[in-house]
C-alpha positions in Angstrom: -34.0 -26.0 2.5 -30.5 -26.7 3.9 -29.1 -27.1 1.2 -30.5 -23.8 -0.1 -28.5 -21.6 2.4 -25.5 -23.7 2.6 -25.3 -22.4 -1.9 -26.2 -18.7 -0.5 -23.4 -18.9 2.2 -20.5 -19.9 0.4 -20.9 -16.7 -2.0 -21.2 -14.4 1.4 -18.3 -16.0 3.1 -16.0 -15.8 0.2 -17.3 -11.8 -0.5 -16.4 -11.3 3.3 -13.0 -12.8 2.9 -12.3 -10.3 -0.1 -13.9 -7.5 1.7 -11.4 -8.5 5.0 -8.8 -8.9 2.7 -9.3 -5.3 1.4 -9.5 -3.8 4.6 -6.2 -5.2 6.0 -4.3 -4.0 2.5 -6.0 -0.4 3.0 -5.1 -0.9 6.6 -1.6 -1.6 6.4 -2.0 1.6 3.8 -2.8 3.5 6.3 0.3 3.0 8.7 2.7 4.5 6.4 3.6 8.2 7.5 0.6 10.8 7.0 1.1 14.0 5.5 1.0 16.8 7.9 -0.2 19.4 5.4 -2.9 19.5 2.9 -2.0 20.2 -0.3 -5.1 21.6 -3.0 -3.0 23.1 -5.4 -1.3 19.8 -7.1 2.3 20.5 -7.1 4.5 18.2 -5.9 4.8 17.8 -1.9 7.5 15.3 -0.5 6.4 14.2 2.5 10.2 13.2 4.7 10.3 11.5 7.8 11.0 14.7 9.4 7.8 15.7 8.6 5.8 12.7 10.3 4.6 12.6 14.0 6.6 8.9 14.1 8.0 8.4 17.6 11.5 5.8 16.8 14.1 5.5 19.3 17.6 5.9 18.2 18.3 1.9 18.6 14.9 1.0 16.4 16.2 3.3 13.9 19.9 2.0 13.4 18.7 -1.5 13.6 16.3 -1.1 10.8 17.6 -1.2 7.7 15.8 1.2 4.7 16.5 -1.8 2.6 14.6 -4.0 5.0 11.8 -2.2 5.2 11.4 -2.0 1.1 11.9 -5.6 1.2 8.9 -6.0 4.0 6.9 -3.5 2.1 6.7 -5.5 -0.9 6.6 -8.8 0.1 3.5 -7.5 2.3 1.8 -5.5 -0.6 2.1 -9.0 -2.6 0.8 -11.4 -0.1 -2.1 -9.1 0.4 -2.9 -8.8 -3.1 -2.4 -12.8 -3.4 -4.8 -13.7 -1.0 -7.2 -11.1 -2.2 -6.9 -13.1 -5.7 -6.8 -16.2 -4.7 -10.6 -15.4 -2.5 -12.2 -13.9 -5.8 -10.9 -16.5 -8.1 -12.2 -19.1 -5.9 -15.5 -17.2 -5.7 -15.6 -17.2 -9.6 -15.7 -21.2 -9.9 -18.5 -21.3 -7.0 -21.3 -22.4 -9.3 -23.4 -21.0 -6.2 -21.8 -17.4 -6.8 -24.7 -14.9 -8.5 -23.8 -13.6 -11.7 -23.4 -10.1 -9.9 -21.0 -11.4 -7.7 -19.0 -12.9 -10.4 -19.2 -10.2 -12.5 -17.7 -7.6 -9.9 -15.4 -10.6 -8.5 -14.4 -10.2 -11.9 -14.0 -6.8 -11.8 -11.9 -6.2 -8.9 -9.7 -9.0 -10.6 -8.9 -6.9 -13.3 -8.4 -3.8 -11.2 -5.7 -5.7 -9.0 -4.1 -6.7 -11.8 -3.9 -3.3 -13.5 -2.7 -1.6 -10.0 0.3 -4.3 -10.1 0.9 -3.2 -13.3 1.0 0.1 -12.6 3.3 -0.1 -9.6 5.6 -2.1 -10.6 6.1 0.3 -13.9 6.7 3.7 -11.8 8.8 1.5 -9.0 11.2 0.5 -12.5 11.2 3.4 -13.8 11.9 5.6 -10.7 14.7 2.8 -10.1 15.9 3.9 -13.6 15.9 7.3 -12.0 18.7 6.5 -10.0 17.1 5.6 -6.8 18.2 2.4 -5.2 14.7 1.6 -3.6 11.2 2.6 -4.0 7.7 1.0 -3.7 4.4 2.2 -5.0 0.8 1.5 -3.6 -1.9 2.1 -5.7 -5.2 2.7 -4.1 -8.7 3.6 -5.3 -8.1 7.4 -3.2 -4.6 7.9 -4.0 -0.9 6.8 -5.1 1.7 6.7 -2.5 5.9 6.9 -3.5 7.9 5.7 -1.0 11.6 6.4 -2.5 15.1 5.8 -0.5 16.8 8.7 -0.5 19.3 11.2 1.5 17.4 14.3 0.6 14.6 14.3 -1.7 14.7 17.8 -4.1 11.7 19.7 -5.0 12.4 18.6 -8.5 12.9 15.4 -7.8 10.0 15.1 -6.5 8.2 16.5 -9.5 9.8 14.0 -11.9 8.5 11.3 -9.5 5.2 12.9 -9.6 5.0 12.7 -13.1 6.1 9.2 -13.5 3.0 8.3 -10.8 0.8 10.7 -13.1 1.4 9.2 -16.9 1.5 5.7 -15.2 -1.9 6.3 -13.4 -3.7 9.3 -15.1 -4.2 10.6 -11.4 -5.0 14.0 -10.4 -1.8 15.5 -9.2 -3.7 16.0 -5.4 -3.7 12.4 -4.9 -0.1 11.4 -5.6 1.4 11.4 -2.1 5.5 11.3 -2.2 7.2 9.7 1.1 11.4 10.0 1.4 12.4 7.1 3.5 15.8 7.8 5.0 
């Protein structure tokens, strides 16, 4: 009997650790500047720091580096995503794991990979664009573009758009654009 819910455990615990995994990616998501305005008609909106309701003193801002924070940015996004893939891969060699739970285990494997994919195509090619930094998040609500930039046109912002929409096949409503000074 014991042993019986010791094999149902491990499968729950390691689901939990993917789920907690998950929820601190979408949570460190969700501290990136906010859009103040909705937008329903699909053209492109950048979204600058002006914008945001981000209270920075003058001495946090000059000791922070733009390049620092793309650096941070990244190396986050990629530990989250490692530990994320290193919890389902171990739950897919649990010979205890149902095969529903390897099969979506499986699943979200595949979708992790194809996000990385994804973001590290539109982060080249916006680089290619002429921007010296950018990092993209993928998300199963929405794509977010941070880019480095002194001032962000509207149609530069529609060529990033785009890149986020071919890479993606998004609707244009869920590509968020963020200038990062």
């Amino acid at each position: 009997m014991m042993v019986l819910r010791k094999k149902r455990l491990i499968p729950i615990v390691l689901l939990l650790l993917v789920a907690a995994a998950g929820y601190f990616n979408l949570k460190y998501i969700d501290t990136l500047p906010e859009e103040t305005t909705q937008i329903a008609s699909g053209e492109p909106h950048l979204v600058s720091s002006e914008e945001t309701a981000v209270s920075v003193s003058a001495e946090e801002t000059e000791s922070v580096m733009a390049a620092d924070y793309f650096t941070t940015a990244k190396a986050d996004r990629e530990a989250s995503r490692a530990e994320a893939t290193e919890t389902l891969k171990a739950l897919l060699n649990t010979e205890s794991a149902t095969p529903e739970a390897k099969a979506q285990a499986e699943k979200e494997l595949s979708q992790t990979a194809e996000r990385m994919e994804q973001e590290a195509a539109i982060e080249s090619q916006i680089l290619a664009k002429g921007y010296t930094n950018a990092v993209v998040y993928i998300s199963a609500e929405n794509v977010t573009v941070i880019v480095e930039s002194d001032g962000i046109t509207a149609a530069d912002a529609a060529i990033i758009q785009e890149l986020a929409l071919n890479e993606t096949g998004r609707n244009p409503e869920e590509i968020r654009i963020i200038e990062v000074h």
